[in-house]
Structures are given as structure tokens and as C-alpha cells.
ROPA-550917 format. One record per atom (N, C-alpha, C, O): residue in three letters; x, y, z. Coordinates in steps of 0.2 Angstrom, whole numbers, plus 2048, in hexadecimal, padded with zeros to 3 digits. Layout:
// ROPA-550917
alaXYZ
...
//
This chain:
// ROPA-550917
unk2DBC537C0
unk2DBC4C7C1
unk2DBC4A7C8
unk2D8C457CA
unk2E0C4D7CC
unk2E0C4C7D3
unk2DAC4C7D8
unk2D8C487DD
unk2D7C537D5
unk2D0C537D9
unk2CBC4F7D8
unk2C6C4E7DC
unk2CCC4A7D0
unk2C6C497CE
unk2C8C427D3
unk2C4C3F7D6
unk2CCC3F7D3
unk2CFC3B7D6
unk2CCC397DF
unk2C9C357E3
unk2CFC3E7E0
unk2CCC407E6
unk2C6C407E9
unk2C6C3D7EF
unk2C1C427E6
unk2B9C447E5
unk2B8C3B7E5
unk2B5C377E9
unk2BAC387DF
unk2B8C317DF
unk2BAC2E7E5
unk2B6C297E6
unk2BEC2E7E8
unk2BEC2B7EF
unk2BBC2D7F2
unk2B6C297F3
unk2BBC317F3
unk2B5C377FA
unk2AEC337F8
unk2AAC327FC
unk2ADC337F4
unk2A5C317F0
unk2A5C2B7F0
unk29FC297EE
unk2AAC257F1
unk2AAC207F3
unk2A8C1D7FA
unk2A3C197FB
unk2AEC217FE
unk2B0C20806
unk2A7C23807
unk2A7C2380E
unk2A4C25806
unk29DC2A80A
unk297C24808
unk292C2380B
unk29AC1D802
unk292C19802
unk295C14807
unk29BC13808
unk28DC12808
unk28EC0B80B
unk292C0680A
unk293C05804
unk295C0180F
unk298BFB80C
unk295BF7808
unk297BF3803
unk28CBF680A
unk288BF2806
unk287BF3800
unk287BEF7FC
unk288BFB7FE
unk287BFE7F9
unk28CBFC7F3
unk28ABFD7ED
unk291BFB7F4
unk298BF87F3
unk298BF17EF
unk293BEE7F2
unk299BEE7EA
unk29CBE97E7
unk2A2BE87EC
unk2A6BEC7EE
unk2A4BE17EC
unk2A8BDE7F1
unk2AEBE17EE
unk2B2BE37F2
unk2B0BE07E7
unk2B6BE17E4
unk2B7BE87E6
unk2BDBEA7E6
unk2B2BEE7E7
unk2B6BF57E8
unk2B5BF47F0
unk2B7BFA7F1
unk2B4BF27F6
unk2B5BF27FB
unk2BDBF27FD
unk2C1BEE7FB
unk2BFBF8802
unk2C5BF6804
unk2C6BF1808
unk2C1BEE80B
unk2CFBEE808
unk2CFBE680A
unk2CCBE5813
unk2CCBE0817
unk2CBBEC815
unk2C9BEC81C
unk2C2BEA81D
unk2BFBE8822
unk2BEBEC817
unk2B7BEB818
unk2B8BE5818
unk2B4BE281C
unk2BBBE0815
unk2BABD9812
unk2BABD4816
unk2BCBD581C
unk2B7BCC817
unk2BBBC981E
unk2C1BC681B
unk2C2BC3815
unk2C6BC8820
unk2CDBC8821
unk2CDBBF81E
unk2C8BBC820
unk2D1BBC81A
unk2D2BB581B
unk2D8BB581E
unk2DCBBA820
unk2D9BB0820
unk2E2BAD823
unk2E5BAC81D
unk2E2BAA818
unk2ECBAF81C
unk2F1BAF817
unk2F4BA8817
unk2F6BA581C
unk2F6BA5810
unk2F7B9E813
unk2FFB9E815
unk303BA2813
unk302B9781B
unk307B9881D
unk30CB99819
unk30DB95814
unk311B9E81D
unk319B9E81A
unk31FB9981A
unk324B9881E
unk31DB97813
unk323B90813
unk328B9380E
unk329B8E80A
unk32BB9880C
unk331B9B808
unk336B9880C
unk33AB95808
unk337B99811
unk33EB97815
unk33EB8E813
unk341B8B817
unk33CB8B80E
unk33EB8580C
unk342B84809
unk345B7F809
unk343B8C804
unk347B8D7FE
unk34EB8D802
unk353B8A7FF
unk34FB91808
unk355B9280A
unk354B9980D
unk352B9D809
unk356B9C813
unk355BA3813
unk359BA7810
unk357BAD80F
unk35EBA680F
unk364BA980B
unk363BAB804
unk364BB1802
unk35FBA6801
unk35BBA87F8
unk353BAA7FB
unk350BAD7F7
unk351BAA800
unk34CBAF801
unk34EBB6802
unk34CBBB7FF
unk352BB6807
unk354BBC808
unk357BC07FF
unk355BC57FD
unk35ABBD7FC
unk35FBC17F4
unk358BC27F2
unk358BC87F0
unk352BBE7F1
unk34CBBE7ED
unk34ABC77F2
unk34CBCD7F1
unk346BC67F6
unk344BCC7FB
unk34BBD37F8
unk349BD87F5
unk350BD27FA
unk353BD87FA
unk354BDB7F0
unk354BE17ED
unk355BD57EC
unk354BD87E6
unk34DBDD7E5
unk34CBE37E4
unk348BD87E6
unk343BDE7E6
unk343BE47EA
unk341BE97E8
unk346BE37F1
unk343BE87F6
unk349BF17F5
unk349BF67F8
unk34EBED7F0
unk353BF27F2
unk354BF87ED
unk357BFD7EE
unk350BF47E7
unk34FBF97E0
unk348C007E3
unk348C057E0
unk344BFD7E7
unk340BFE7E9
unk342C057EF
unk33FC0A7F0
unk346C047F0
unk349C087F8
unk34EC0E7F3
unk350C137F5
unk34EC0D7ED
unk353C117EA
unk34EC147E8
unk34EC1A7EB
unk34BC127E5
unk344C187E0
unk342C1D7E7
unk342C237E7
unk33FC197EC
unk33CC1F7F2
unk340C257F3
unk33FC2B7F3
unk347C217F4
unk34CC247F7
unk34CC2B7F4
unk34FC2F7F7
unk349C2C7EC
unk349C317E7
unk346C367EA
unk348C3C7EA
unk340C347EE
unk33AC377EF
unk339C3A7F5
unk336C3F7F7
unk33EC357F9
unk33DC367FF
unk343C36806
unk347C34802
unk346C3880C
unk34BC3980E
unk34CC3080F
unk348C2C812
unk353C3080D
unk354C2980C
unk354C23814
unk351C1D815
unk357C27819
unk358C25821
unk34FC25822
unk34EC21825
unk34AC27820
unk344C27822
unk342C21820
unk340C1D824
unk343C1F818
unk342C1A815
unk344C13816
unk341C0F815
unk34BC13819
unk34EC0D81A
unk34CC0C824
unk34EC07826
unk349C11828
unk345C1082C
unk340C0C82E
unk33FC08833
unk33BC0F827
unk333C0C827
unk335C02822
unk331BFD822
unk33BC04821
unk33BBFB81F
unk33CBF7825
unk338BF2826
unk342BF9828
unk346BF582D
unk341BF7835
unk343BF683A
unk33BBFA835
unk336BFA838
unk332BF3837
unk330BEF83B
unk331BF3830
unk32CBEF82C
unk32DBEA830
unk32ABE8836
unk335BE682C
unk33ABE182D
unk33ABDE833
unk33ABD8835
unk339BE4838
unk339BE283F
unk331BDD840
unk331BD8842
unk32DBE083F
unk325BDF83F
unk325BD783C
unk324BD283F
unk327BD8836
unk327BD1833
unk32BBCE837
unk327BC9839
unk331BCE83A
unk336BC783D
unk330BC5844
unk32DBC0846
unk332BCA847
unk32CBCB84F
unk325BC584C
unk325BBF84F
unk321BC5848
unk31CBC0846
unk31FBBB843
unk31CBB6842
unk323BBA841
unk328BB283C
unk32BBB0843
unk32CBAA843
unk32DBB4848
unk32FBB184E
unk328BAD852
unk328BA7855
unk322BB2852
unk31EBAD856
unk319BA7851
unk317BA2854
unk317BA884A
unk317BA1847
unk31CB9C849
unk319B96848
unk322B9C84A
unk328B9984A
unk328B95851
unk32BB8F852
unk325B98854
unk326B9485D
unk31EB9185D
unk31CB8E862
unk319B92858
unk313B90858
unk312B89853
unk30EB84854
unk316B8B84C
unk31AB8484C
unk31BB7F84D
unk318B7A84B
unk321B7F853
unk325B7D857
unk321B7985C
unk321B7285C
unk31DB7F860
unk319B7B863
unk31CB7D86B
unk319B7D870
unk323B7F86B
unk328B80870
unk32BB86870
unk32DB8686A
unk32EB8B873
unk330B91874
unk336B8F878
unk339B9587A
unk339B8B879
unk33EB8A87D
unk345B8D87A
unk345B8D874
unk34AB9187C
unk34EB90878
unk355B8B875
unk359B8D871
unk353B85879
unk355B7F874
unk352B7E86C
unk354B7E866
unk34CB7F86F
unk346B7E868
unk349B83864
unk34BB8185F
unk349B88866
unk34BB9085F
unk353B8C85E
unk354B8B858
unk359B8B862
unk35EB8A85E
unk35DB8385A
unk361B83855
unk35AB7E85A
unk359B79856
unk356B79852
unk356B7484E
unk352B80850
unk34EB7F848
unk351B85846
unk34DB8A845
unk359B87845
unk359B8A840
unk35CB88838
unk35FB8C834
unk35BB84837
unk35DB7E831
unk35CB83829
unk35FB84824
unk356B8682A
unk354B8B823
unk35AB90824
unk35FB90820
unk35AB93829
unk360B99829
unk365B98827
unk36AB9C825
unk365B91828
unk36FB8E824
unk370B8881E
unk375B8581C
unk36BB8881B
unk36BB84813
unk370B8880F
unk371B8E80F
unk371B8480C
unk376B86807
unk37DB89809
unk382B8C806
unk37EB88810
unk384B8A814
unk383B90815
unk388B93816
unk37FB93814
unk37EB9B816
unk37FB9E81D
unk37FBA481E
unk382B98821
unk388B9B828
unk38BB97829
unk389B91828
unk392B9782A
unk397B9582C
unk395B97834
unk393B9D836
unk395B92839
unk396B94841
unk399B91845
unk39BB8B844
unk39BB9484B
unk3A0B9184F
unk39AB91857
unk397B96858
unk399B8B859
unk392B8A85E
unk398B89865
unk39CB85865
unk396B8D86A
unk39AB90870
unk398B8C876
unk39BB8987B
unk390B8D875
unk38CB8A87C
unk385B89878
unk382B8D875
unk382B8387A
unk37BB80878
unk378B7E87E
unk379B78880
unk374B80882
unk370B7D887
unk36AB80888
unk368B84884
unk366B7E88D
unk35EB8088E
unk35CB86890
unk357B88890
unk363B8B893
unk363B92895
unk367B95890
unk367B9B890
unk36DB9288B
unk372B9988A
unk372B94882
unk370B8E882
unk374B9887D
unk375B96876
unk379B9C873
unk377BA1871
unk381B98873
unk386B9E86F
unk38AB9C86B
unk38EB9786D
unk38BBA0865
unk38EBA085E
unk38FBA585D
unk38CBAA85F
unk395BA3858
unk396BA7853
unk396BA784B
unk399BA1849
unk395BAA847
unk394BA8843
unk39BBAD83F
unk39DBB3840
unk3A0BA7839
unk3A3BA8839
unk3A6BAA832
unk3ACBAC831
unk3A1BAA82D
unk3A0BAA827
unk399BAC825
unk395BA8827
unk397BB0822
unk390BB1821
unk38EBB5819
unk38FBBB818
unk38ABB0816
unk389BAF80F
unk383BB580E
unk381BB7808
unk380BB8815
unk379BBC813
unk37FBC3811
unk37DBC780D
unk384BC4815
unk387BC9817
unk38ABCB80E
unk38ABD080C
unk38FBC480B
unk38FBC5806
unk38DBC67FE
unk390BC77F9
unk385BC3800
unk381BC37FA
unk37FBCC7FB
unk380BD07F6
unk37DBCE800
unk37ABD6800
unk380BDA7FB
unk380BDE7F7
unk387BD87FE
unk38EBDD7FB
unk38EBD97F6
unk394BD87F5
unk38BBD57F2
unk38EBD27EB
unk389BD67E6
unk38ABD67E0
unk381BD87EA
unk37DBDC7E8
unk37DBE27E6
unk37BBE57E1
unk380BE67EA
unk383BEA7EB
unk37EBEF7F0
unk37CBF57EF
unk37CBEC7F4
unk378BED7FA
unk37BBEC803
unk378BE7807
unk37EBEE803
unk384BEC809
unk37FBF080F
unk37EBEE815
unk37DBF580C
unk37ABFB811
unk372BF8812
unk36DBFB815
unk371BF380F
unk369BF2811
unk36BBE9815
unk366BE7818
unk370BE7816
unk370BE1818
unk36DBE0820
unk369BDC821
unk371BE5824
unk36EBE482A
unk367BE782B
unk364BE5830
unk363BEC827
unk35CBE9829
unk358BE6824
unk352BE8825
unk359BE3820
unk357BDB81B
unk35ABD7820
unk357BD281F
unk35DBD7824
unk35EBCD825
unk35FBD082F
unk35BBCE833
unk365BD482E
unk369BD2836
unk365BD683A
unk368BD583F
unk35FBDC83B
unk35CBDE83F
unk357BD9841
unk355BD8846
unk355BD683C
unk351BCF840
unk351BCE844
unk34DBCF848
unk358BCB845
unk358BC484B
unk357BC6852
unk359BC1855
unk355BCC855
unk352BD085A
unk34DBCE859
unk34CBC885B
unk349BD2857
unk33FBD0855
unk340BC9855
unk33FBC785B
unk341BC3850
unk340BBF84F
unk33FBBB856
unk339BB9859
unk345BBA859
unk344BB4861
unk341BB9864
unk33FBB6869
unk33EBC1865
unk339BC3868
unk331BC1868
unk32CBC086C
unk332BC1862
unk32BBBC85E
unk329BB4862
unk324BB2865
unk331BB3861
unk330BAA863
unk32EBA886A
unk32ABA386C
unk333BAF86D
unk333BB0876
unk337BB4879
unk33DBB587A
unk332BB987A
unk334BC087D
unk336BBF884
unk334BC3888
unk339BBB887
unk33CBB688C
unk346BB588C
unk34ABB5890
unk344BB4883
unk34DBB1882
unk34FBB787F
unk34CBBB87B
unk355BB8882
unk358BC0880
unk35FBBF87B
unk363BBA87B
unk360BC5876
unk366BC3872
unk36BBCA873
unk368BCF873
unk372BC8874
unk377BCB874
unk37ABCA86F
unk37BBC486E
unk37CBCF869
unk381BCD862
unk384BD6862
unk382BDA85E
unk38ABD6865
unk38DBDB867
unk391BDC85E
unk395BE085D
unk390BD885A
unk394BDB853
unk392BD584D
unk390BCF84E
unk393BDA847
unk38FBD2842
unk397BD583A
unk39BBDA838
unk395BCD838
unk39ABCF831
unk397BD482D
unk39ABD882A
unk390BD482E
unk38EBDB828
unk391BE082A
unk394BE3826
unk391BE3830
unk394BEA832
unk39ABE9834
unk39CBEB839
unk39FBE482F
unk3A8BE482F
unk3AABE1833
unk3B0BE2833
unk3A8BDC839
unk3AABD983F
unk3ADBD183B
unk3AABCE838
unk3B3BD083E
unk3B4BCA83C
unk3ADBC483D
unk3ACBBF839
unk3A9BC4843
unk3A5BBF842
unk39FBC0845
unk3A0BC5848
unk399BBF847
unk392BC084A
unk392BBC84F
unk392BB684F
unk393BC1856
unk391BBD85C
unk38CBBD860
unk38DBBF866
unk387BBA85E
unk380BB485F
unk381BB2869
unk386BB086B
unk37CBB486D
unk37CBB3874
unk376BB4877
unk374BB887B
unk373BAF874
unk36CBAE879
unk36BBA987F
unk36DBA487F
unk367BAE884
unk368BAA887
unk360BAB88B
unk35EBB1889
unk35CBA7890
unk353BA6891
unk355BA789A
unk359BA889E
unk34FBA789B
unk34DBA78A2
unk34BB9E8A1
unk348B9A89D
unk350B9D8A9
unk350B938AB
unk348B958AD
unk346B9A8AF
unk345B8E8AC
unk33DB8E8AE
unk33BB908B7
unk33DB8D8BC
unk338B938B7
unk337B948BF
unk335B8C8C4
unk334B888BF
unk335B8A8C7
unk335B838CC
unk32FB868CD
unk32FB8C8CE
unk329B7F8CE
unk322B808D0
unk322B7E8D6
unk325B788D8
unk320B838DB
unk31DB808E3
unk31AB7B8E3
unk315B7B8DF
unk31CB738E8
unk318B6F8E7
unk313B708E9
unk313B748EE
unk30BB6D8E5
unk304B708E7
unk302B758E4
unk2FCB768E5
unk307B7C8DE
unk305B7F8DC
unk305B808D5
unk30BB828D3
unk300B808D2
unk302B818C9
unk303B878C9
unk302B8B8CD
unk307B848C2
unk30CB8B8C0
unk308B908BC
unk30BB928B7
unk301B928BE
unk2FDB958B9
unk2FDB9B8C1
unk2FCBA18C0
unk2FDB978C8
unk2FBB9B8CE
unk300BA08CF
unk300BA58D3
//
């Protein structure tokens, strides 16, 4: 069966694309359409994220059968990464603005349903710090009983993500409540905009 299987591919992969009905063309032959936009964060990230991790985590167990499990939980929170990295740069294309005033004002979906409790340290047009002092993603993972996939489902994020938005604004978060810390501490902070020589655009 394996070989007959085999053969069938190989005998596939050898004819022309023309030769092909569109339905068996692989999806690279095809023209690419644009995927329509992601509006899930309406729902709330908090019930996005429990939606994603129920599927993702039954899922991570079956591999894990198959396969060495730190490999496994690797090639997700690689994914994870890839994904936030692009939801960061829709997110500043959005926007319209990369500032990071703009990134700390549109985080409204990350905290519906009170899904952070935070305590806000400093807000200005260079530096944006909190902490955050109760956190409900942290609890829903340990209510799942997924404690150990929390920080790469949710908290490995928020690196990639503002690197997506603006690989400019840098994050310090030296401890988080998922990995036992009483609270997450949030410290971003941008490069102040360079001053233009008068007489010279800032493109020179």
C-alpha cells in the first residue's frame, strides 16, 4: 500500500500543471488569494486564546506519543512566534502608526472580560511600564490543566508581536505569573525620533 501510494505521487509530481485539473494541483501551483482579515480578537483574546489552546493541546499530546515531546512543544512556540511577529505587523498597518504610544493604546482586545488586572508605572512617547497583577490567561491554562503550554500559547508572544509592530521598540519582562512570579513586568521602551537638519529630509 505504501509503495502503491508512493508511485501515485511520483506519477503525479512528473505530469504537467496544465495536465492537472485544478482540484489536484498543489495549493502552490494555484494563484495564492489573500486570506480574509483576522477579526477573532473581537471575541476577546482570553476566549481566543482557551478556543486555540483546547484544540492545540490535545493535539501536542497525541505527537508527543510519536515524537520527543521538547521537539514538539519547539516547532509550536517557533510557529507561535511567526504567527505573533505577523499579527504585530497587520497591527501597526491597521493603525496606520507604529508609535509606541499607538501600541500601548490599542491593547483593549488583550483585556476584555478583565483578562488583566494592571498596575501602569509610566506611559509616554519613549517608555510604557506595567505590571500586570492578576492574570486570567495564566489561570485559564492551570484550570485546563495546561500550565506547561501557557507561556508558549500566550506569553512568548509579546516579543515577536511589538517586533512585528516595530522592531525599534524593545521589551524587558524580567518574570511573569505563569512561571510563579507574583506579577509581569511589562518595560517597553522606542528609540525618541531623530531631529531633521533644517533643509534636510529625513529620507537623506
Amino acid at each position: 500500500m505504501a509503495s502503491e501510494l508512493t508511485e501515485i505521487i511520483q506519477n503525479a509530481a512528473a505530469l504537467p500543471a496544465a495536465a492537472l485539473p485544478a482540484a489536484a494541483l498543489p495549493a502552490a501551483a494555484l494563484p495564492a488569494a489573500a486570506p480574509p482579515p483576522d477579526t477573532l480578537n473581537e471575541i476577546g483574546v482570553l476566549k481566543r486564546r482557551e478556543i486555540e489552546a483546547r484544540i492545540i493541546g490535545p493535539i501536542v499530546d497525541a505527537l508527543s506519543k510519536e515524537f520527543d515531546r521538547e521537539r514538539v512543544l519547539a516547532i509550536v512556540g517557533e510557529t507561535i512566534i511567526q504567527i505573533a511577529r505577523q499579527q504585530g505587523a497587520e497591527r501597526a498597518a491597521q493603525l496606520g502608526d507604529t508609535s509606541l504610544l499607538a501600541f500601548s493604546n490599542s491593547s483593549g482586545d488583550w483585556r476584555k472580560n478583565n483578562a488583566l488586572e494592571t498596575e501602569t508605572l509610566e506611559q509616554t512617547g519613549t517608555h510604557y511600564a506595567f505590571n500586570v497583577t492578576r492574570c486570567k490567561y495564566a489561570e485559564m491554562y492551570r484550570s485546563l490543566g495546561m500550565a506547561e503550554l501557557g507561556a508558549t500559547l500566550s506569553c512568548n508572544r509579546d516579543f515577536s508581536l511589538v517586533e512585528g509592530f516595530n522592531p525599534d521598540i524593545q521589551l524587558v519582562r524580567e518574570q511573569t505569573i505563569m512561571k510563579g512570579a507574583p506579577c509581569c513586568t511589562f518595560r517597553y521602551s522606542s528609540k525618541p525620533a531623530e531631529p531633521t537638519v533644517s533643509g534636510e529630509s529625513p529620507a537623506s
